[in-house]
MOPAC internal coordinates of N, CA, C and O (Angstrom, degrees):
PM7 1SCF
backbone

  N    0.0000 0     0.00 0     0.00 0    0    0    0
  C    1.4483 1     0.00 0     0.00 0    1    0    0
  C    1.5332 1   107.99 1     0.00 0    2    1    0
  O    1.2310 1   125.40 1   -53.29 1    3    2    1
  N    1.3348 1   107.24 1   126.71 1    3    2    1
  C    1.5532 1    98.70 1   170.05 1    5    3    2
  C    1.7818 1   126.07 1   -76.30 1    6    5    3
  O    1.2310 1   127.92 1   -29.29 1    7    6    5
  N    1.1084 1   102.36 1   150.71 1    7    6    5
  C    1.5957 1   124.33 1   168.39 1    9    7    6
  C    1.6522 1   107.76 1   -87.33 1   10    9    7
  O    1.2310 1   131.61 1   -42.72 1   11   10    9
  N    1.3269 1    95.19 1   137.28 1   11   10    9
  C    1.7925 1   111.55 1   165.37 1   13   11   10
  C    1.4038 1   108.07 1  -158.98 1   14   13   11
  O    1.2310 1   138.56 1   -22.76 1   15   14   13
  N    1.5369 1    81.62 1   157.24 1   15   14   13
  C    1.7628 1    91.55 1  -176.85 1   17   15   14
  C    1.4176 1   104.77 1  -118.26 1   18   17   15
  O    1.2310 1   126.50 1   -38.83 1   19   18   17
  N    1.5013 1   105.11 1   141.17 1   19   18   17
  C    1.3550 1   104.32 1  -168.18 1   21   19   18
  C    1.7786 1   106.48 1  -122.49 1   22   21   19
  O    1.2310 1   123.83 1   -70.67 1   23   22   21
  N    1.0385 1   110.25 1   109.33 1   23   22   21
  C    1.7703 1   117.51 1  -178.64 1   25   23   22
  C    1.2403 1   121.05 1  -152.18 1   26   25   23
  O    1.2310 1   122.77 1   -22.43 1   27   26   25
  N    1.7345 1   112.30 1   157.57 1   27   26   25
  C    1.7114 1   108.77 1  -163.41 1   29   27   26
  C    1.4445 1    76.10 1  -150.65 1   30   29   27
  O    1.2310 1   130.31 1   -22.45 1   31   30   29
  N    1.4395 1    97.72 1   157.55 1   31   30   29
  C    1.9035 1   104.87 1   146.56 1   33   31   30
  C    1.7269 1    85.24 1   -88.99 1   34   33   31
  O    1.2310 1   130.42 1   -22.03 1   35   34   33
  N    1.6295 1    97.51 1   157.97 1   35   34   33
  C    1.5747 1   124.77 1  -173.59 1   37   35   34
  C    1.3311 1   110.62 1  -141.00 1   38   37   35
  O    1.2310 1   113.50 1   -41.10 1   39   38   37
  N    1.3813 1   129.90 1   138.90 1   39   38   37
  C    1.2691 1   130.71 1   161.95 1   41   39   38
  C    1.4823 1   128.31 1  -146.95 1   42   41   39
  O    1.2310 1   124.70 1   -73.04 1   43   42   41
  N    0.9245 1   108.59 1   106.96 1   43   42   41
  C    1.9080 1    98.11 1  -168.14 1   45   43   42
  C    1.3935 1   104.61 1    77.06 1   46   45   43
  O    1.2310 1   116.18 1  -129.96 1   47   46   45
  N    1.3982 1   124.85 1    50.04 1   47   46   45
  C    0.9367 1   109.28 1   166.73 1   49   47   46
  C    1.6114 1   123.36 1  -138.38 1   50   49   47
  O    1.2310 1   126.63 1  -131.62 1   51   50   49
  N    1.3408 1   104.86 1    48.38 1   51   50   49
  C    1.3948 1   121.86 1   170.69 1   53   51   50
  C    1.7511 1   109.46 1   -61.79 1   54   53   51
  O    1.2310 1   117.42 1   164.34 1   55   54   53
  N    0.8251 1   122.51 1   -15.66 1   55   54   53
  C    1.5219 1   117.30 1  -147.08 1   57   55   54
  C    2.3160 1    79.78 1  -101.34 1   58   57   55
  O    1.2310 1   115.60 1   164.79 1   59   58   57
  N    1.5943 1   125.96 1   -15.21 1   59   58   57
  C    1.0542 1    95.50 1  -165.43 1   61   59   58
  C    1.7002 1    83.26 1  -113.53 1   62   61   59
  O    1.2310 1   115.54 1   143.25 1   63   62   61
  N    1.3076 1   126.06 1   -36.75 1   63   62   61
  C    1.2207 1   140.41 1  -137.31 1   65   63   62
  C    1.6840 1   110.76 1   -54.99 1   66   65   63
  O    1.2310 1   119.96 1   142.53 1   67   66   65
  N    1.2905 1   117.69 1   -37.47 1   67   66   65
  C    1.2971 1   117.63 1   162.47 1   69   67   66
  C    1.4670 1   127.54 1   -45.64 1   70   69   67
  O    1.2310 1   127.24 1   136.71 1   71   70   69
  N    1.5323 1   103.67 1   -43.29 1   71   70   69
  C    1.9281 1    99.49 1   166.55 1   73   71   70
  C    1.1832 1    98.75 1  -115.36 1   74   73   71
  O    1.2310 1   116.46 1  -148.34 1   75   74   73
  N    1.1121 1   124.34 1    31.66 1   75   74   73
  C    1.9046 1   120.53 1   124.51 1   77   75   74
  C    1.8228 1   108.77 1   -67.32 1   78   77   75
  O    1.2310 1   128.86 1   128.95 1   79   78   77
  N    0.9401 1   100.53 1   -51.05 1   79   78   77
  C    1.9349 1   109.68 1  -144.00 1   81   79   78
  C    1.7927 1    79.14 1   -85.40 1   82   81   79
  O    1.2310 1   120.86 1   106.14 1   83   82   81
  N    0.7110 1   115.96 1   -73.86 1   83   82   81
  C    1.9117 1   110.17 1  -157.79 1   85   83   82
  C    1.6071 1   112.82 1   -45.37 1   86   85   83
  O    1.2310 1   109.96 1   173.78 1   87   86   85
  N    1.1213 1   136.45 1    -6.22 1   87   86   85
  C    1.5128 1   126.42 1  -153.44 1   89   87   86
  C    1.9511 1    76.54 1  -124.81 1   90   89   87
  O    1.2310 1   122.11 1   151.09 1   91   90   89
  N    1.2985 1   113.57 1   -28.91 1   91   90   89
  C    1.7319 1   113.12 1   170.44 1   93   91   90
  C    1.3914 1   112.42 1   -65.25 1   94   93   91
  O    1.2310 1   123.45 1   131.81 1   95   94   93
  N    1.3086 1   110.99 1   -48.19 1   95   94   93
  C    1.5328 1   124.76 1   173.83 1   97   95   94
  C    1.6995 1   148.61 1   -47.02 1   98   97   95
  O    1.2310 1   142.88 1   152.35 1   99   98   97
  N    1.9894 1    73.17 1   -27.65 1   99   98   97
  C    1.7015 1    98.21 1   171.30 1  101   99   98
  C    1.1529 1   112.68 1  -102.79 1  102  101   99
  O    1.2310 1   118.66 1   175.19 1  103  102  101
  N    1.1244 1   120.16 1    -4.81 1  103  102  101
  C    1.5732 1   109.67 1   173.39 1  105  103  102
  C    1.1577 1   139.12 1   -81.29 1  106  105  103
  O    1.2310 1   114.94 1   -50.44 1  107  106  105
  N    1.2500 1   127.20 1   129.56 1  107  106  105
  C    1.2510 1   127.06 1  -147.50 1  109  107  106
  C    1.6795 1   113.11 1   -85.37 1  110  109  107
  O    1.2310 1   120.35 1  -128.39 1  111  110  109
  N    1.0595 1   116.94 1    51.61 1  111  110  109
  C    1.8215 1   137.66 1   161.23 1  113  111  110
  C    1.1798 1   102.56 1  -102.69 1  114  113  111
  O    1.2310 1   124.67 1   -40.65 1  115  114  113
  N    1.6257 1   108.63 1   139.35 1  115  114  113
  C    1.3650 1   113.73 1   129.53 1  117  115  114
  C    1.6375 1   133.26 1   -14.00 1  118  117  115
  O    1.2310 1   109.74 1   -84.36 1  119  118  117
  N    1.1343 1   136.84 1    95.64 1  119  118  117
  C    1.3978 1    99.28 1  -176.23 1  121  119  118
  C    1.6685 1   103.69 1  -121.29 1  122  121  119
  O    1.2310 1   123.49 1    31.22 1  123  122  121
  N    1.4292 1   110.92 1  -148.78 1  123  122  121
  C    1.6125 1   114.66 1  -173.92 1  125  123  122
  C    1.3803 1    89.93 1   168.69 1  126  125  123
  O    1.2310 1   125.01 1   -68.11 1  127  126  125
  N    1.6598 1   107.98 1   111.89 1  127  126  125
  C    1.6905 1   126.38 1  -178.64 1  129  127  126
  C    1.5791 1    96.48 1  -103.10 1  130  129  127
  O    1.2310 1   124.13 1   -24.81 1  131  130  129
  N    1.1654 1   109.68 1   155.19 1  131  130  129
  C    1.2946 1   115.63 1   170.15 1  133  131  130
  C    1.9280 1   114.17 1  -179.87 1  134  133  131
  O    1.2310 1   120.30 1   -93.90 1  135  134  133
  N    1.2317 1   117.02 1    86.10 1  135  134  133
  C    1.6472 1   111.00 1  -170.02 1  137  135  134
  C    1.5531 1   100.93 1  -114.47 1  138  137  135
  O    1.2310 1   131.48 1    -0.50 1  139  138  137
  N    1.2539 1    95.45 1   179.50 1  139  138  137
  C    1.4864 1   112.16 1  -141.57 1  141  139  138
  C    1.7568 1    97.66 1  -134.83 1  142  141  139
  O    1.2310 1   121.98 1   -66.06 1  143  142  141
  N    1.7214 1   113.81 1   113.94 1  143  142  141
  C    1.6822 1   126.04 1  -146.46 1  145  143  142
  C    1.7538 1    81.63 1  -102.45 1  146  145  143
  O    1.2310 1   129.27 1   -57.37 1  147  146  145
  N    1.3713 1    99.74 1   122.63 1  147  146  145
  C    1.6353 1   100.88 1   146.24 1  149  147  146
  C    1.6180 1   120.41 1  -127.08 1  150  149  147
  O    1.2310 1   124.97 1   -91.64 1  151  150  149
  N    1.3432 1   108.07 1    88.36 1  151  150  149
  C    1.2135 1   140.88 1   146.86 1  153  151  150
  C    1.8919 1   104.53 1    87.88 1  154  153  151
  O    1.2310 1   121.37 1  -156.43 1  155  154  153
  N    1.1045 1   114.98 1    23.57 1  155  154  153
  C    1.4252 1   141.14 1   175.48 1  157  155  154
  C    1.5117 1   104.21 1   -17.92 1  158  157  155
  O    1.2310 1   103.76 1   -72.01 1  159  158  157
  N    1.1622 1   147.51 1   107.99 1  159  158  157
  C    1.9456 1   143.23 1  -167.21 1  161  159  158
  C    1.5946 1    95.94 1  -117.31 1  162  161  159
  O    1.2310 1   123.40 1  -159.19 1  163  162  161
  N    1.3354 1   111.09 1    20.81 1  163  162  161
  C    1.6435 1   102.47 1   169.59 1  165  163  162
  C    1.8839 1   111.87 1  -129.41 1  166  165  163
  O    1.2310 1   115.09 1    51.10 1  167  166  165
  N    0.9785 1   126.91 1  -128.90 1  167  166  165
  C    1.4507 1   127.52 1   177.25 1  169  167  166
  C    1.1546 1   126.16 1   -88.18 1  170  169  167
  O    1.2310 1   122.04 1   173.40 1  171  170  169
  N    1.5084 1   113.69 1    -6.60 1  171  170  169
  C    1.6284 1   125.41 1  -170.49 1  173  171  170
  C    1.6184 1    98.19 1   -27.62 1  174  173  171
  O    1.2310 1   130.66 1   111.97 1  175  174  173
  N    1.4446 1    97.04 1   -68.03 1  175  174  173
  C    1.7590 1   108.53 1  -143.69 1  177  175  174
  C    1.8940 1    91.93 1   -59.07 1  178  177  175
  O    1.2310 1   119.71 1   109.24 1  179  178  177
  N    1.2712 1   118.16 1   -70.76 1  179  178  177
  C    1.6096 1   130.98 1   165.38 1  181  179  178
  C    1.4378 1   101.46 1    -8.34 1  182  181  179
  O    1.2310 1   110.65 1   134.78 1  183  182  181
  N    1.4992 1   135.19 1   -45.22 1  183  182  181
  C    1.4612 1   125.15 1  -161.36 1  185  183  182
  C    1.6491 1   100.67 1  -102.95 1  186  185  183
  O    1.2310 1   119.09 1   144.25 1  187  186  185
  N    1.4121 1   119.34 1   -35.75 1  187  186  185
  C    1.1853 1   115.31 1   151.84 1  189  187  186
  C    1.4683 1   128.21 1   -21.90 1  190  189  187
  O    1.2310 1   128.44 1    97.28 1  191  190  189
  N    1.5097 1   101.35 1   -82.72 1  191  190  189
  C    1.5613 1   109.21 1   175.44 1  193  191  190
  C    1.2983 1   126.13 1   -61.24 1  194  193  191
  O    1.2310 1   123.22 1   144.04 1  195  194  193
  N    1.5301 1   111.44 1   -35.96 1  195  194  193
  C    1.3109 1    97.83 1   172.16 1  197  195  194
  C    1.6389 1   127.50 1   -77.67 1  198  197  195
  O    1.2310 1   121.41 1  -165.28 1  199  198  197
  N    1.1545 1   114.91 1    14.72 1  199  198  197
  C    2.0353 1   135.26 1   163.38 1  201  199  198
  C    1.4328 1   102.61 1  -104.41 1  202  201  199
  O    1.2310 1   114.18 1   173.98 1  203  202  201
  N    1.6019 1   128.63 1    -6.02 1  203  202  201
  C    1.1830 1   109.64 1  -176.02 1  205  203  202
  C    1.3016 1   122.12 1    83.14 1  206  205  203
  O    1.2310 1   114.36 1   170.78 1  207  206  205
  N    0.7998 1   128.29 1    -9.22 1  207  206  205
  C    2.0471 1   146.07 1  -176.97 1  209  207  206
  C    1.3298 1   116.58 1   -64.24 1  210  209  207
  O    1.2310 1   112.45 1   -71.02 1  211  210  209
  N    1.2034 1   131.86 1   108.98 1  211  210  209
  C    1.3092 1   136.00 1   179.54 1  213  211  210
  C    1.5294 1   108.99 1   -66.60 1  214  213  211
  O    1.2310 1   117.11 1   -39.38 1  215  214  213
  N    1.7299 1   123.10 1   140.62 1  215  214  213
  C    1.2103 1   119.34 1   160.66 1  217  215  214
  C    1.3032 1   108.32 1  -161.49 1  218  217  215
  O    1.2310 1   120.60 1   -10.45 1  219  218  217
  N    1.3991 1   116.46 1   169.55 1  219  218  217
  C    1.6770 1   124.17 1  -163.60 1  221  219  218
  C    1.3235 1   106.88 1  -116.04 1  222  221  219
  O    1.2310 1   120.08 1   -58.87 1  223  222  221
  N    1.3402 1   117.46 1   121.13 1  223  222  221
  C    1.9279 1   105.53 1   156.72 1  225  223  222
  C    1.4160 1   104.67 1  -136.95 1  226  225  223
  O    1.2310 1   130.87 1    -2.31 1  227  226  225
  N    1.1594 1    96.64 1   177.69 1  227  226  225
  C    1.7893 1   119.58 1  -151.74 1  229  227  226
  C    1.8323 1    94.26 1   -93.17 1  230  229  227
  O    1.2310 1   115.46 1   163.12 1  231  230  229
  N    1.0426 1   126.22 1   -16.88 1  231  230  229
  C    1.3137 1   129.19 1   171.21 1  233  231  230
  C    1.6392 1   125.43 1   -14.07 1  234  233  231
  O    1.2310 1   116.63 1   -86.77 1  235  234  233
  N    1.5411 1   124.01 1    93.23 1  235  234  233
  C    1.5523 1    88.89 1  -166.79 1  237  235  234
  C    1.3448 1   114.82 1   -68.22 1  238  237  235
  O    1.2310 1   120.84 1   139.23 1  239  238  237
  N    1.2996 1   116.00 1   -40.77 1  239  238  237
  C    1.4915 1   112.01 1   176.08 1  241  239  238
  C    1.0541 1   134.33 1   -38.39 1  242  241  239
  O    1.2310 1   106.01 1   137.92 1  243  242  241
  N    1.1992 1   143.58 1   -42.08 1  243  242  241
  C    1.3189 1   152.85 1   132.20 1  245  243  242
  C    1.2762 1   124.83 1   -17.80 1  246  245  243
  O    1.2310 1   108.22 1  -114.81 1  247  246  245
  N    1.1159 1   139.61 1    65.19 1  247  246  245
  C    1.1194 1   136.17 1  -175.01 1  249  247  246
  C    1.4265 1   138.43 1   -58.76 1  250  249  247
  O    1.2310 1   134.58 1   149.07 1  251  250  249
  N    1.8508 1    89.41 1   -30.93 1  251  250  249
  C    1.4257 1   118.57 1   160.84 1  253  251  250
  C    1.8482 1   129.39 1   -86.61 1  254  253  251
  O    1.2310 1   136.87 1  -158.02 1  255  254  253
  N    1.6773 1    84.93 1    21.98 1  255  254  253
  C    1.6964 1    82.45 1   158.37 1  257  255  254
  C    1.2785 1   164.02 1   -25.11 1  258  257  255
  O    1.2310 1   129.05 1   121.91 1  259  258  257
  N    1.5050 1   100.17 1   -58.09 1  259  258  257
  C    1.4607 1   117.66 1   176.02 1  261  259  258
  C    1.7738 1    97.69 1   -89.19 1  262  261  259
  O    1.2310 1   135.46 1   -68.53 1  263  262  261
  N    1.3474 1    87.69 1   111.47 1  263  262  261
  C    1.8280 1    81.94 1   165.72 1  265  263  262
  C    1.8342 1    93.58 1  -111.08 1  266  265  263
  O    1.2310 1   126.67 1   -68.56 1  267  266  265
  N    1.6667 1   104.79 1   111.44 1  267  266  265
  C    1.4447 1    96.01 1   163.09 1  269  267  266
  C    1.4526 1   135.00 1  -120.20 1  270  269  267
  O    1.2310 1   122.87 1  -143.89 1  271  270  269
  N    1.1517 1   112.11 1    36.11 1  271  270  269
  C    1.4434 1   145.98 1   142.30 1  273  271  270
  C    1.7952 1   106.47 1   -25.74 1  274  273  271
  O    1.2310 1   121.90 1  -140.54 1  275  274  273
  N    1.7761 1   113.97 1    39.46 1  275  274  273
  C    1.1620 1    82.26 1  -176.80 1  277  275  274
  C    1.6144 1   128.47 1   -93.11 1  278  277  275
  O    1.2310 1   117.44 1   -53.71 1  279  278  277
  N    1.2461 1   122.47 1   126.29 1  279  278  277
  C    1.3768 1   132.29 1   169.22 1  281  279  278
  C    1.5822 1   124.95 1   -55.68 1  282  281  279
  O    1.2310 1   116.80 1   -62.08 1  283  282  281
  N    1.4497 1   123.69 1   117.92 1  283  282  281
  C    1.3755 1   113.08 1   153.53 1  285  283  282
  C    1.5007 1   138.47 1   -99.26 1  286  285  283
  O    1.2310 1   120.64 1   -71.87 1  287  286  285
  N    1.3221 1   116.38 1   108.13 1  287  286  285
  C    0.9277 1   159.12 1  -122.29 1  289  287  286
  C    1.7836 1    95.99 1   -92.03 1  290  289  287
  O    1.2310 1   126.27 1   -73.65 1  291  290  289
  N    1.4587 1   105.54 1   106.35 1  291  290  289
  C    2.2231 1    96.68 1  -179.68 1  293  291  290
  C    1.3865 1   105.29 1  -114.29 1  294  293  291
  O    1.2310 1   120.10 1   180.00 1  295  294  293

């Protein structure tokens, strides 16, 4: 079975990311998500976590940025 890695930088992009992530989700690879937040002011991060999806931003506030918990995903 093949392996792929699936990652973007993202920003503001709650409004597509749900039929981004589900049609990735069913596929029958190995996979391993992991994208990269620059400074997103809508649901990005919210749809992230709630799929479980690891991603990084530069945020200082956030202290808990790096989630690298990464999961591979069958």
């Amino acid at each position: 079975m093949a392996n792929v890695f699936v990652g973007a930088p993202v920003r503001n992009r709650a409004w597509i990311m749900e039929r981004h992530l589900q049609p990735l989700k069913q596929q029958t690879v190995n996979k391993q998500f992991f994208y990269i937040l620059n400074d997103s002011e809508d649901q990005t991060v919210q749809i992230l976590n709630d799929h479980q999806i690891p991603y990084l931003t530069d945020n200082e506030e956030n202290t808990d940025a790096v989630h690298s918990d990464l999961r591979a995903e069958s």
